[in-house]
Residue, then its C-alpha position, 0 to 999 in steps of 0.5 A: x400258812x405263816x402270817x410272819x411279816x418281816x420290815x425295816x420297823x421288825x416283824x409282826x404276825x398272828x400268836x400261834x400262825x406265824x409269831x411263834x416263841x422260837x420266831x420271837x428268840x430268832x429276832x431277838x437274838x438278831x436284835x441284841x447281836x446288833x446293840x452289842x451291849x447296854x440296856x434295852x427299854x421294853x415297853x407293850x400295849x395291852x392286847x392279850x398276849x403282850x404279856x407272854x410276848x415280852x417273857x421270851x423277848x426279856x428272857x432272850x435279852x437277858x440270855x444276850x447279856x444285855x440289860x432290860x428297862x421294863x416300862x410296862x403298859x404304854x404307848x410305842x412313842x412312850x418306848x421311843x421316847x424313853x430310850x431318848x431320856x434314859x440314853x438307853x442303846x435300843x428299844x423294842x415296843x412290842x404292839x401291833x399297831x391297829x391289827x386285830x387281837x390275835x396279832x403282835x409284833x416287835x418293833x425295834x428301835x435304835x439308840x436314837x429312840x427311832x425306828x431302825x434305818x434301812x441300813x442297820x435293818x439290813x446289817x440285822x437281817x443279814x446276821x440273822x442265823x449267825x447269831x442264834x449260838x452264842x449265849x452269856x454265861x451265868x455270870x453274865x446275864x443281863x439285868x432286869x430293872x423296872x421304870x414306873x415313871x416312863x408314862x408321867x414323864x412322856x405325859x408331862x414333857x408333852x405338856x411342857x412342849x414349846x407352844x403349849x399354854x396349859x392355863x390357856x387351855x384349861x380355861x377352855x373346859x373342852x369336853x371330849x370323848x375319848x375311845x381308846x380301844x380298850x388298848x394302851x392308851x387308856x394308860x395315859x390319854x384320859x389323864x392328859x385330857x384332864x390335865x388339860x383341864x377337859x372334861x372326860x367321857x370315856x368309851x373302850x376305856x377298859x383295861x381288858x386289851x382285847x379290842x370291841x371293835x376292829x382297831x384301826x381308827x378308820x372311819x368305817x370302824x367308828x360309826x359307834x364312837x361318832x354317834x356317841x360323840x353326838x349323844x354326849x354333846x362333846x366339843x370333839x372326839x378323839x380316837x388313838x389306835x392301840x399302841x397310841x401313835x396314830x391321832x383321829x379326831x371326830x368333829x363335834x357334829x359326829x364325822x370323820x375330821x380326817x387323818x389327813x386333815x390330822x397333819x395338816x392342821x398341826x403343819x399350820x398351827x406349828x408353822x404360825x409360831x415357827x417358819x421351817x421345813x416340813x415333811x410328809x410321806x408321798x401319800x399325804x395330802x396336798x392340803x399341806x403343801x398349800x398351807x405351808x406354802x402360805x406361811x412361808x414353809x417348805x414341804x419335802x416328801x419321803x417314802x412311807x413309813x415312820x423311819x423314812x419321814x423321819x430320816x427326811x426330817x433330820x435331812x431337812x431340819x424339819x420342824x413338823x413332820x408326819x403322816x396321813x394316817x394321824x401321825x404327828x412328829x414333832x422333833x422338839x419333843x422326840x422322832x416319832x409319830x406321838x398321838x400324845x403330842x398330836x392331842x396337846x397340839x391340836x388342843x393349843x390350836x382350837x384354844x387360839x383360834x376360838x374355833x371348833x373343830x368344826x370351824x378349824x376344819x372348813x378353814x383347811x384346804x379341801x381334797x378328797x383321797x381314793x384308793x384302789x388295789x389291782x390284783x397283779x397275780x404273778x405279775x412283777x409289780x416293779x415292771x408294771x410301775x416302770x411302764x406306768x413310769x415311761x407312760x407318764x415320764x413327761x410329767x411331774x414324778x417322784x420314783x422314791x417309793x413306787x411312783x407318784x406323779x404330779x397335775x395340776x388338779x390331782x395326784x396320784x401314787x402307785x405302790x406295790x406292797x411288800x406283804x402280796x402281790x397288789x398294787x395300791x393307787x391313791x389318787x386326791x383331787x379336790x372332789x370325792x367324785x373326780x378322785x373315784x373315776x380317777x382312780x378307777x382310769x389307773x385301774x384300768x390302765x394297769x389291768x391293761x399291763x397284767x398279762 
């Protein structure tokens, strides 16, 4: 059976069940119709097959008339990023963020350097077989062209950032282990931390791409990387996924600083310099609600997805955004989810408030996410969420993407996915335990609704 998943970010599978090199010359003829013309930056992470995946998409591209930017082994943001500063017309990273070796995908982007919007996805896909004829000829091949300076540049703008004082923060002498993967990001984050003036450990820090463990920077993924952090007696750990746009932190006792707590202690620290609006996905912890309210800032939420909180942050005019799973955006650099920006804000942060990351930690609000999944088999996930909907119609809901609703002591978000037949429930309230015996009361009610 085909792994193919097609969204409004590109499509991602398993290398020889369902990303095959026909699916690859498919998409990117569908993509390079859609830019038209121009130059095209093609960045990868470094998992095994990155490499036999960017010579069809090149090859494609090039078939296309359109002229490559190859920038090599980076982080997805780095592609976005030098889309930006080389005004190029689109971009594609191709990395498959935190799934396991045997996967990959293309992640198409606009000429912003962002992920496509909904609508320029659906002007794509709609042209979809009607672009797989008409190839240049041979005099009007695209070009090939290489730009080595892509990861330096992302790296040193970073350090240039607003708020960050890189003498401020050498001085600290932060010690840090830091676990790559083994995936793209042992291209640039040791470096950064050093030039910050950090002491490095390194741990999966190997340019083999293939992932020690399963790559998703959760918790129960890191009970190695958190022991180490002990082991080593460092000030904090830091984890990125394999393409990089993900933060997690570990605090320097070995537990889980939570990605939720990710952007909400970025939300805070911004908003001390700068008041302004901020936007987070509907599944976000409320934390940053309380801690922007408190500095005289504005929260908006989006659908889930990097494309969505984006376009709510141009909306808006947001000056931080992001999401729970460790995505930091921050728009004075670029749109997009950047574990690069992330580290140098987080590292601002502990250097002025003199705290661990311990400390900074117990200074946050303290809420607590459970999540659960029904099985609906053939059930119409929408007609279920439109009961859930006319159930609790009386109380405060977003309908954005699914249906989140409201109390005063808790909330709770219920959406279907896109890729099989379930719906997720996450639900926050201020203990673990009320979350899990809330989210096991909204299992049960939509048990009650599956015929």
């Amino acid at each position: 059976m085909s792994t193919l998943m097609v969204s409004i970010s590109g499509i991602r599978g398993i290398i020889g069940g369902g990303l095959e090199p026909q699916v690859l010359v498919k998409y990117s003829s569908a993509y390079a119709d859609f830019i038209g013309k121009g130059k095209i930056i093609i960045g990868r992470d470094a998992r095994i097959s990155g490499e036999m995946v960017k010579s069809i998409v090149v090859g494609t591209l090039l078939a296309k008339g359109l002229d490559v930017v190859d920038i090599g082994i980076c982080p997805t943001p780095t592609v976005q990023y030098v889309v930006k500063i080389l005004k190029a017309q689109g971009g594609i990273a191709i990395s498959a963020s935190h799934n396991p070796n045997e996967w990959n995908a293309l992640k198409l982007l606009n000429i912003t350097g962002q992920f496509m919007t909904p609508d320029e996805n659906k002007t794509m896909l709609g042209n979809l077989e009607a672009t797989q004829g008409n190839y240049s000829s041979w005099d009007k091949l695209g070009k090939l062209t290489y730009y080595e300076e892509g990861l330096k540049k992302h790296m040193e703008d970073v350090i240039n950032m607003p708020f960050i004082e890189l003498e401020k923060i050498r001085k600290k002498k932060f010690r840090v282990l830091v676990d790559c993967v083994n995936g793209a990001g042992v291209y640039v984050i040791p470096d950064l931390l050093r030039k910050f003036g950090c002491e490095v450990i390194e741990l999966n820090c190997e340019r083999t791409g293939i992932f020690p463990r399963l790559p998703e920077p959760i918790p129960e993924n890191l009970t190695a990387t958190m022991k180490a952090v002990i082991d080593s007696k460092v000030d904090l750990g830091i984890v990125v996924d394999p393409d990089v746009d993900r933060l997690v932190l570990i605090t320097e006792d070995g537990k889980s600083f939570s990605e939720e707590n990710t952007i909400t202690q970025v939300v805070k620290f911004v908003l001390t310099k700068k008041p302004g609006n901020v936007v987070v996905n509907l599944s976000t912890t409320r934390a940053v609600e309380d801690v922007a309210n408190a500095l005289g800032g504005q929260v908006f939420r989006s659908a889930v997805g990097e494309a969505n909180v984006v376009l709510k942050m141009k909306e808006t005019n947001a000056i931080i955004g992001g999401e729970g799973s460790g995505g930091v955006i921050f728009p004075a650099l670029h749109y997009g989810r950047d574990a690069l920006v992330g580290i140098a804000l987080t590292l601002q942060h502990l250097t002025e408030t003199n705290q661990s990351l311990l400390e900074l930690r117990k200074n946050l609000p303290q809420y607590f996410i459970a999540k659960k999944k029904n099985d609906l088999r053939k059930n119409n996930p929408d007609e279920i969420v439109a009961k859930l909907k006319v159930k609790y119609s009386k109380e405060k809901i977003n309908t954005d993407d699914g249906l989140r609703i409201d109390f005063e002591d808790h909330w709770v978000h219920f959406r279907k996915s896109n890729t099989e037949p379930i719906i997720r429930i996450i639900t926050e309230s201020k203990s673990l335990e009320q979350s899990e015996r809330l989210s096991q009361k909204y299992f049960n009610e939509i048990k009650k609704l599956i015929k």
